[in-house]
C-alpha positions as YAML, in Angstrom:
chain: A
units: angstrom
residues:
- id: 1
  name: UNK
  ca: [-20.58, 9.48, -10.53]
- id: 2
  name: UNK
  ca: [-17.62, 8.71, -12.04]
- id: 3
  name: UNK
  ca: [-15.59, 11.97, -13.44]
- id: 4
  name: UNK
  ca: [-14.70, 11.79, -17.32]
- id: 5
  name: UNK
  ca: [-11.99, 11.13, -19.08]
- id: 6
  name: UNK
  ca: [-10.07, 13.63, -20.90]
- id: 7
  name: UNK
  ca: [-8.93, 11.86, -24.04]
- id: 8
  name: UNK
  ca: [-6.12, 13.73, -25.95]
- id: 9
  name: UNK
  ca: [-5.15, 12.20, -29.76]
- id: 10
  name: UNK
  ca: [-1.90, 13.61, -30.98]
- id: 11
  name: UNK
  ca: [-0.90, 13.42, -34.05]
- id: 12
  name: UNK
  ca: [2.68, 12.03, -34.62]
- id: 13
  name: UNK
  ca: [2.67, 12.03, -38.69]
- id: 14
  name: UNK
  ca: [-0.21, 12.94, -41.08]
- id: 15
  name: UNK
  ca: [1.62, 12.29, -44.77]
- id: 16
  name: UNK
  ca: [1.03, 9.38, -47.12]
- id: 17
  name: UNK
  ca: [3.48, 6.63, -47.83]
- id: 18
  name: UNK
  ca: [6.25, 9.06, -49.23]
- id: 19
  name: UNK
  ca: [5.93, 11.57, -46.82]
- id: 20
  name: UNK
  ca: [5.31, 15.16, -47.72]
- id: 21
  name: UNK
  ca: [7.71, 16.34, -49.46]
- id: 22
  name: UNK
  ca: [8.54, 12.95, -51.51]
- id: 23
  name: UNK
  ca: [11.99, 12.44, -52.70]
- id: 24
  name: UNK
  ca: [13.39, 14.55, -55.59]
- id: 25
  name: UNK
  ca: [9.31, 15.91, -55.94]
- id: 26
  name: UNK
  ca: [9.21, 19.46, -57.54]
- id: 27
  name: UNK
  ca: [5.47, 19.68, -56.69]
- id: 28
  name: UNK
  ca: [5.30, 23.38, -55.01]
- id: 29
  name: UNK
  ca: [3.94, 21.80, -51.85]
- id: 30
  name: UNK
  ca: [7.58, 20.85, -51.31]
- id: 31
  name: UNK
  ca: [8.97, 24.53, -51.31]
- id: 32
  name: UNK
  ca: [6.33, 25.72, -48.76]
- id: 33
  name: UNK
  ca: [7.70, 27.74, -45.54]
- id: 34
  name: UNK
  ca: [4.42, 25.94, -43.89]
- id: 35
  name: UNK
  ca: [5.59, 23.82, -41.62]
- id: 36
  name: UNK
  ca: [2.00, 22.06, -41.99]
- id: 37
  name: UNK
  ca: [3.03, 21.11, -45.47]
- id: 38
  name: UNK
  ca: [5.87, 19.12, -43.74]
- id: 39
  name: UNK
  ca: [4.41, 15.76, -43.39]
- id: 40
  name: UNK
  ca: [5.67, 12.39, -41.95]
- id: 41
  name: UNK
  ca: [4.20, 9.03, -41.88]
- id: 42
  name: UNK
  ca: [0.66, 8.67, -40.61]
- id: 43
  name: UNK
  ca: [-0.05, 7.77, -37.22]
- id: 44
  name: UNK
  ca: [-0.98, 8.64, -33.73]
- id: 45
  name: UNK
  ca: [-0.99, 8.82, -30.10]
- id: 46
  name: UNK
  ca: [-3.99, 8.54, -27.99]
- id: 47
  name: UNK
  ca: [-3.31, 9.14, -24.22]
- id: 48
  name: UNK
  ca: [-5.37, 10.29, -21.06]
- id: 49
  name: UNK
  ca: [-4.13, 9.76, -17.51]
- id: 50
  name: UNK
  ca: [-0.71, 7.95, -17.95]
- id: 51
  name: UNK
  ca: [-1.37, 5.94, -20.67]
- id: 52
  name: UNK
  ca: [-0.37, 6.16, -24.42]
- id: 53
  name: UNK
  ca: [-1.64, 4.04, -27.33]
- id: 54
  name: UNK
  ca: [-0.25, 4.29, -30.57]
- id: 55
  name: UNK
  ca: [-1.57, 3.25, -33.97]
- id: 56
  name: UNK
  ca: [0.63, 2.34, -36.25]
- id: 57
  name: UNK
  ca: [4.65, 2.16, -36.37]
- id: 58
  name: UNK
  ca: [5.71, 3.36, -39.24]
- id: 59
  name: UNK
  ca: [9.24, 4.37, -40.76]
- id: 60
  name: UNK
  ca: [9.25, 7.50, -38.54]
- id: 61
  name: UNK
  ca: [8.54, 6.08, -35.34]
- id: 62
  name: UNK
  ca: [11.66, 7.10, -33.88]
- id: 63
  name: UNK
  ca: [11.39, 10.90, -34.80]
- id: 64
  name: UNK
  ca: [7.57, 11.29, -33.84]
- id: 65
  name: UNK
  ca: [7.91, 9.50, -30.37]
- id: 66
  name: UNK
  ca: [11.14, 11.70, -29.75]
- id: 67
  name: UNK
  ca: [9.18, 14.89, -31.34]
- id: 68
  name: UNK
  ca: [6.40, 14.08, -28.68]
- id: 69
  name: UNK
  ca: [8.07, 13.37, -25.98]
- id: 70
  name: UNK
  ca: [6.29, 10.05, -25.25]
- id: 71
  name: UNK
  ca: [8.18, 8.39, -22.62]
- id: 72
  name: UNK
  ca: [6.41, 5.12, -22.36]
- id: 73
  name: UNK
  ca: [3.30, 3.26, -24.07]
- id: 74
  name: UNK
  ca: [0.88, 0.92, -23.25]
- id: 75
  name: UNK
  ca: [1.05, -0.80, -26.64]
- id: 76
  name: UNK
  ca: [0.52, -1.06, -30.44]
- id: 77
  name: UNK
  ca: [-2.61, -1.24, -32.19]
- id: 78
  name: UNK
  ca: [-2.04, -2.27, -36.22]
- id: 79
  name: UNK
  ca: [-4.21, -0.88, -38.86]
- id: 80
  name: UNK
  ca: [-2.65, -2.83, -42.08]
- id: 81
  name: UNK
  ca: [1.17, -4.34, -43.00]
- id: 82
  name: UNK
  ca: [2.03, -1.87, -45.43]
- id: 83
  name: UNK
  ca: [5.52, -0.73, -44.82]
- id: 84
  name: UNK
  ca: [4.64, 3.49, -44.11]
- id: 85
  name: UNK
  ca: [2.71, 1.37, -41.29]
- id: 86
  name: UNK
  ca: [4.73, -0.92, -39.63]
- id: 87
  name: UNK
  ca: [8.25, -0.28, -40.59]
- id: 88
  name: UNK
  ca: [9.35, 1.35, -37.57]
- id: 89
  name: UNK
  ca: [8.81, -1.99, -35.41]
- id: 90
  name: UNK
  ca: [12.20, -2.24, -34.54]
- id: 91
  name: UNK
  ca: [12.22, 1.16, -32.86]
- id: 92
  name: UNK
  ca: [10.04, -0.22, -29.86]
- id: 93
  name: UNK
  ca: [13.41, -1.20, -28.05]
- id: 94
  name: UNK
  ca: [13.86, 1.42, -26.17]
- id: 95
  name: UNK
  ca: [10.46, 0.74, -24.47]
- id: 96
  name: UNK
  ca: [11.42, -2.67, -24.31]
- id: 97
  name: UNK
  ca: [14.29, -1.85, -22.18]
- id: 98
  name: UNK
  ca: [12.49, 0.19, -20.00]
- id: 99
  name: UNK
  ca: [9.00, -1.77, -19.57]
- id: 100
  name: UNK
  ca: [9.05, -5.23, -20.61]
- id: 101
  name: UNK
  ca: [7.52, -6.47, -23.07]
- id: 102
  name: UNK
  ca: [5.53, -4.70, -25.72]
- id: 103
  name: UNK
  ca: [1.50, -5.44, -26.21]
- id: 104
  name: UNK
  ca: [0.90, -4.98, -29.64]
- id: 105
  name: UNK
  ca: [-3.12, -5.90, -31.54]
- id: 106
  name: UNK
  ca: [-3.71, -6.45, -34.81]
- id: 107
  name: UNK
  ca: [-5.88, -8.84, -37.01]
- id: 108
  name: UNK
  ca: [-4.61, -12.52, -37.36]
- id: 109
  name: UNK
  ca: [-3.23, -11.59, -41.41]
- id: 110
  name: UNK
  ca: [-1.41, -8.71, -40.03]
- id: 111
  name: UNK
  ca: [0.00, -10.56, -37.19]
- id: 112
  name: UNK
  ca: [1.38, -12.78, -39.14]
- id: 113
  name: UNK
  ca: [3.00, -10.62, -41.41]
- id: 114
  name: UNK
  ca: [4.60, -9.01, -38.72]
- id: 115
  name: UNK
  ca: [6.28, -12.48, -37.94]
- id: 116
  name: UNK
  ca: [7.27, -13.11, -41.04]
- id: 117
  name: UNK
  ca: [9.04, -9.37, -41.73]
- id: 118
  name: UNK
  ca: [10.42, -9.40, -38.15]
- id: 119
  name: UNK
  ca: [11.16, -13.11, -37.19]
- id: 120
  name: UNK
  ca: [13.79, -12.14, -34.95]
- id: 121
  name: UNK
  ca: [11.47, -10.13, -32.62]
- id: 122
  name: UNK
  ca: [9.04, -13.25, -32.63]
- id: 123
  name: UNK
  ca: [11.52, -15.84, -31.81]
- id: 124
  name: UNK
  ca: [11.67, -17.86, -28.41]
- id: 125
  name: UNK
  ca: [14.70, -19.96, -30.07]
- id: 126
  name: UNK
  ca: [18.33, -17.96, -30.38]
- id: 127
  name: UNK
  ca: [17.88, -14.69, -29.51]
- id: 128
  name: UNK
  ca: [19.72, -11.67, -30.45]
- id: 129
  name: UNK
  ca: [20.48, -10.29, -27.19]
- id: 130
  name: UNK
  ca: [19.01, -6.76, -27.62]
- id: 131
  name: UNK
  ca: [15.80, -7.51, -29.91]
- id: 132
  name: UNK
  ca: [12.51, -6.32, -28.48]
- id: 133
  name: UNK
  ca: [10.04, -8.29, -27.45]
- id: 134
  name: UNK
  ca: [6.38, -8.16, -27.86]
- id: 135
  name: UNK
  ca: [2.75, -9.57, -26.13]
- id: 136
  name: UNK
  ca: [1.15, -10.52, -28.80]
- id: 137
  name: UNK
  ca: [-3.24, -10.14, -29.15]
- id: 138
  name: UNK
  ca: [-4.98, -11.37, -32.37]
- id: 139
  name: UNK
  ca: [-8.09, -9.20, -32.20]
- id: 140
  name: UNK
  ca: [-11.06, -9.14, -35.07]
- id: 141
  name: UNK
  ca: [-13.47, -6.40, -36.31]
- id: 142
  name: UNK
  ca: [-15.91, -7.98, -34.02]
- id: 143
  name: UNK
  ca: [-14.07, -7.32, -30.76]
- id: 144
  name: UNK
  ca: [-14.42, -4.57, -28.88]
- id: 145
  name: UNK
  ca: [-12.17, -4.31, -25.71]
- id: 146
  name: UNK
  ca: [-11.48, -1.71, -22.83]
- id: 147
  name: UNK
  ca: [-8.31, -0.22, -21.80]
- id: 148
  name: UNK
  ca: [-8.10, 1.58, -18.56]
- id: 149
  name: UNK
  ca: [-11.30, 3.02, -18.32]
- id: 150
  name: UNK
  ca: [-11.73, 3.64, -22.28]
- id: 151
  name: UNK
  ca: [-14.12, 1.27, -24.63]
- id: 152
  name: UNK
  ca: [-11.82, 0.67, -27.96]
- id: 153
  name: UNK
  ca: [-13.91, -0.47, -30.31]
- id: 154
  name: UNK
  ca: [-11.79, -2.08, -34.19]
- id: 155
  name: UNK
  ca: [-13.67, -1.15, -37.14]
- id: 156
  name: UNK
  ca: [-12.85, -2.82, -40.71]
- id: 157
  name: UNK
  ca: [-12.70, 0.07, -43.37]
- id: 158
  name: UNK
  ca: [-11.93, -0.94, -46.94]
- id: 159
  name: UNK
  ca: [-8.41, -0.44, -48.67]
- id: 160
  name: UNK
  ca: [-9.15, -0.54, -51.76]
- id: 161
  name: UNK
  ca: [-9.92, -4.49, -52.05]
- id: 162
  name: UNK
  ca: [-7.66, -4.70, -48.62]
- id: 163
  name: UNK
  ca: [-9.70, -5.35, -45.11]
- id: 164
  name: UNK
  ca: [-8.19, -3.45, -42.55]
- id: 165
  name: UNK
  ca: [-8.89, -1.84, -39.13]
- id: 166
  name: UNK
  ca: [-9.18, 1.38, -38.10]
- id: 167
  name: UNK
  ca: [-10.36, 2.47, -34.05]
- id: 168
  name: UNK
  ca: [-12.67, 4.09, -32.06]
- id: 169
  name: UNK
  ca: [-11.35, 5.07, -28.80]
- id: 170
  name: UNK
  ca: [-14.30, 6.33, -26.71]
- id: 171
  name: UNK
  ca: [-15.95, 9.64, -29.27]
- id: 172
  name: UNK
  ca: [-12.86, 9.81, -31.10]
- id: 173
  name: UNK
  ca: [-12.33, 7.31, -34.29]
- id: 174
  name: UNK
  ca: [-9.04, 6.92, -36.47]
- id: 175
  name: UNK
  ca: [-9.42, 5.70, -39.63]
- id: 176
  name: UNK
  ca: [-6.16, 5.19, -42.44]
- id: 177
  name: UNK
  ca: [-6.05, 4.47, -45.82]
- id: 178
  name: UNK
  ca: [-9.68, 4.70, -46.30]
- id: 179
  name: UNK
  ca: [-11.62, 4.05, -48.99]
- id: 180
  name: UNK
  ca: [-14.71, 2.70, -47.98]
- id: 181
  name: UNK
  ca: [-16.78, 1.69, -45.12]
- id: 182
  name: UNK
  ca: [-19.31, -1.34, -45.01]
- id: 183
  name: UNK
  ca: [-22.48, -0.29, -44.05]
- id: 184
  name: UNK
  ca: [-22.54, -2.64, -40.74]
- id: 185
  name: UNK
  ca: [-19.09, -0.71, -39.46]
- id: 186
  name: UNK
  ca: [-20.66, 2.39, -40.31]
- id: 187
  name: UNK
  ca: [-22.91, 2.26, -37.38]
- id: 188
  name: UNK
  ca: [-19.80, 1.70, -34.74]
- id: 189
  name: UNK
  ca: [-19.20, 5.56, -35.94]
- id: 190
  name: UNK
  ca: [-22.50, 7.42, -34.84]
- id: 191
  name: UNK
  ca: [-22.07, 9.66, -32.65]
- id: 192
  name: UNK
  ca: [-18.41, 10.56, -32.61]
- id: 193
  name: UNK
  ca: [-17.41, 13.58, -31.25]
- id: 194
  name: UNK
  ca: [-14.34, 14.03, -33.36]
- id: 195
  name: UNK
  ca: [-13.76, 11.59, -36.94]
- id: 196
  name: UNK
  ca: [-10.00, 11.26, -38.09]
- id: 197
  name: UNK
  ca: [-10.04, 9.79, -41.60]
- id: 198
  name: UNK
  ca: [-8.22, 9.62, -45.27]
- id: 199
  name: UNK
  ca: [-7.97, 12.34, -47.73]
- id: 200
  name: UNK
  ca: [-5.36, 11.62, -50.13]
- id: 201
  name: UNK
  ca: [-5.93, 13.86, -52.74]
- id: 202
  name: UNK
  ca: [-8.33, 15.94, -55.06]
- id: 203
  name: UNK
  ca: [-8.04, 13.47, -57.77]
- id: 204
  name: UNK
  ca: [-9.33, 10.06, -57.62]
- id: 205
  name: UNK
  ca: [-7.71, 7.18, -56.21]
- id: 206
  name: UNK
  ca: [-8.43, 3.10, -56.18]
- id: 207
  name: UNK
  ca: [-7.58, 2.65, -52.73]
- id: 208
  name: UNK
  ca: [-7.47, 6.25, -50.23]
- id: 209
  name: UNK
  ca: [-10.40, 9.05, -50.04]
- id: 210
  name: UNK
  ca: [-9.98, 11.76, -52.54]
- id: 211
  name: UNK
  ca: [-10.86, 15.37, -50.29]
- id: 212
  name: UNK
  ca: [-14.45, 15.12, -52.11]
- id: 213
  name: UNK
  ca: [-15.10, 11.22, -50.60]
- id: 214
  name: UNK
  ca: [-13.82, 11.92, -46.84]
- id: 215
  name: UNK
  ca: [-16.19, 15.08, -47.04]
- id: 216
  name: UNK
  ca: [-19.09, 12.83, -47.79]
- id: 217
  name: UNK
  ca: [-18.06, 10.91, -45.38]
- id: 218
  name: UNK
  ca: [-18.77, 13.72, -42.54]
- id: 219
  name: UNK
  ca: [-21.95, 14.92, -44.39]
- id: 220
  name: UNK
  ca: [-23.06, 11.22, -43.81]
- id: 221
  name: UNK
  ca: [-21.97, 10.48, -40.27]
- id: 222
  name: UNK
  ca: [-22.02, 14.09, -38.88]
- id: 223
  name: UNK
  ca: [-19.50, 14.41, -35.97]
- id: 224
  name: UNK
  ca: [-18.91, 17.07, -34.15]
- id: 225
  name: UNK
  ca: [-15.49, 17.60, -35.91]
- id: 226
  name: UNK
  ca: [-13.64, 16.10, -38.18]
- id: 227
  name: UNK
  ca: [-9.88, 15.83, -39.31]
- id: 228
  name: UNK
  ca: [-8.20, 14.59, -42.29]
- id: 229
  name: UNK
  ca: [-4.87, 12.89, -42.66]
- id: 230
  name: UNK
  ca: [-2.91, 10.52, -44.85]
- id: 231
  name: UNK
  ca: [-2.28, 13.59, -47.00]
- id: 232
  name: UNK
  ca: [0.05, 13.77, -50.54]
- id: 233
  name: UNK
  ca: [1.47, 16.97, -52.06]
- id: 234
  name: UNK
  ca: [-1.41, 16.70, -54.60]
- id: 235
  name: UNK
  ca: [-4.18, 17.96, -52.19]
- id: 236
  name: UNK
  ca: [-1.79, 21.28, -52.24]
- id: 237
  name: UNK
  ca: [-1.28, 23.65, -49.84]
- id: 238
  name: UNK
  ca: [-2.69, 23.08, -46.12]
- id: 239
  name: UNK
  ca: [-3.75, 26.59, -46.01]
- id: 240
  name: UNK
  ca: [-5.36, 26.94, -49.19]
- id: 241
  name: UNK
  ca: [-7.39, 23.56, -48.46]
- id: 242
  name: UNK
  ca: [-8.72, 24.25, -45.18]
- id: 243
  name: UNK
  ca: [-9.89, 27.60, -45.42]
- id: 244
  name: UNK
  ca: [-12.65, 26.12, -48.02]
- id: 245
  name: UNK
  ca: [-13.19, 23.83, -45.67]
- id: 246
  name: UNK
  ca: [-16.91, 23.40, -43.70]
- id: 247
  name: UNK
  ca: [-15.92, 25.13, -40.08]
- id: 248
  name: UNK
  ca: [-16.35, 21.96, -38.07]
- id: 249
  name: UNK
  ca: [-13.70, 20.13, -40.79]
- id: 250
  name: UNK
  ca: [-9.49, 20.60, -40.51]
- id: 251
  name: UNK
  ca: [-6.73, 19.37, -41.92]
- id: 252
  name: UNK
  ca: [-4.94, 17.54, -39.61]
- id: 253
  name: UNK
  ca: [-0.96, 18.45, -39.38]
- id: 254
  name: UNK
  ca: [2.10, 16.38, -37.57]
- id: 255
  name: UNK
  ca: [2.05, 17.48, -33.87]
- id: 256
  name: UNK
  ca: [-1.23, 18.38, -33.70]
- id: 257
  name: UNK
  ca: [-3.15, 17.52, -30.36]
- id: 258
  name: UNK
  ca: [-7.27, 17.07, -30.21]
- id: 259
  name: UNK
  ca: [-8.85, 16.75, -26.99]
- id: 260
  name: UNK
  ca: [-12.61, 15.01, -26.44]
- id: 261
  name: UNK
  ca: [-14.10, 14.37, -23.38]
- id: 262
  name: UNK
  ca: [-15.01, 10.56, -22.99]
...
């Protein structure tokens, strides 16, 4: 028999679309000595052996990668084209330089937004000598794919009125700017041994998780653990949150690392 896999997910930014603090706020969450309450960009890392994935490349790329010493990647996978999601693109160069080519997956709409924002990357015609290139894969919430040794499996999870696609890489699913799940996508998240989705805030919101949805969430799918992420100043202070927290559910928090067994 085959040994398992240790799968490891890092977490390279768990803040909303502003970041935690926002610019100029005067919420108190800003003037915390918590370095938990610090909060960059959501996304994250998942590696075992020698390989990295990352979802998402948002305005922070640069700083997480750097914070987490991530040396080289295997490629991108794309939730959504929101900009606290992809706006980092350009920051891929440096792997570029050093590997080739960058594989990057995302839906065909998100794809194509990602030509459109970054023509320069996608060009064959004319290039500027030091842009980054990419290998491109169109994938669908219907695909399900493996990469070295791990089943990744999309899963379309409802932004707002916005399709997008959040991941299960073997027991361990990532899911952003949730709001809600079809029933049929549900069932690709049985059995998870650890659940990474949205909680935005306490108060409701038309398009992310308030604390009280993503909890219902877990009640209804019943990992082993869960995480939250894609946090705003307005769920408050980290501490304050998770200690009311059920003892298999944590705030996530930028650097974090979560190891599952395959």
């Amino acid at each position: 028999m085959s040994s398992k896999k240790q799968l490891k997910v890092i977490f390279l930014g768990t803040g909303t679309s502003t970041g935690v603090p926002m610019i100029g706020s005067k919420n108190p969450v800003r003037f915390s000595d918590d370095v938990r309450d610090k909060r960059l960009r959501s996304s994250v890392v998942f590696s075992w052996d020698e390989y990295n994935y990352v979802i998402d490349c948002g305005p922070d790329f640069r700083q997480q990668m750097i914070a987490a010493d991530i040396e080289s990647i295997e490629g991108i996978l794309f939730s959504h084209e929101h900009a606290d999601h992809i706006a980092g693109f350009d920051e891929i160069r440096p792997y570029y330089y050093r590997m080739g080519p960058v594989p990057i997956y995302s839906d065909e709409r998100v794809m194509n937004s990602l030509q459109r924002r970054y023509e320069y990357i996608f060009t064959t015609e004319n290039r500027y000598p030091s842009a980054p290139e990419v290998k491109s894969t169109i994938i669908t919430k219907d695909d399900s794919f493996e990469f070295h040794g791990i089943k990744v499996v999309p899963i379309q999870v409802m932004h707002g009125d916005l399709p997008i696609l959040g991941y299960r890489f073997g027991d361990i699913a990532y899911l952003t700017d949730v709001k809600w799940i079809p029933e049929e996508e549900k069932e690709k998240l049985r059995n998870l041994d650890v659940l990474i989705t949205t909680a935005l805030r306490l108060d409701s919101h038309k398009t992310h998780s308030t604390l009280d949805e993503a909890l219902a969430l877990v009640e209804e799918l019943q990992p082993k653990r869960a995480y939250f992420s894609h946090i705003s100043e307005l769920l408050g202070f980290h501490a304050d949150i998770e200690k009311d927290l059920p003892e298999n559910v944590f705030l996530a928090y930028d650097g974090l690392e979560v190891i599952s067994e395959k």
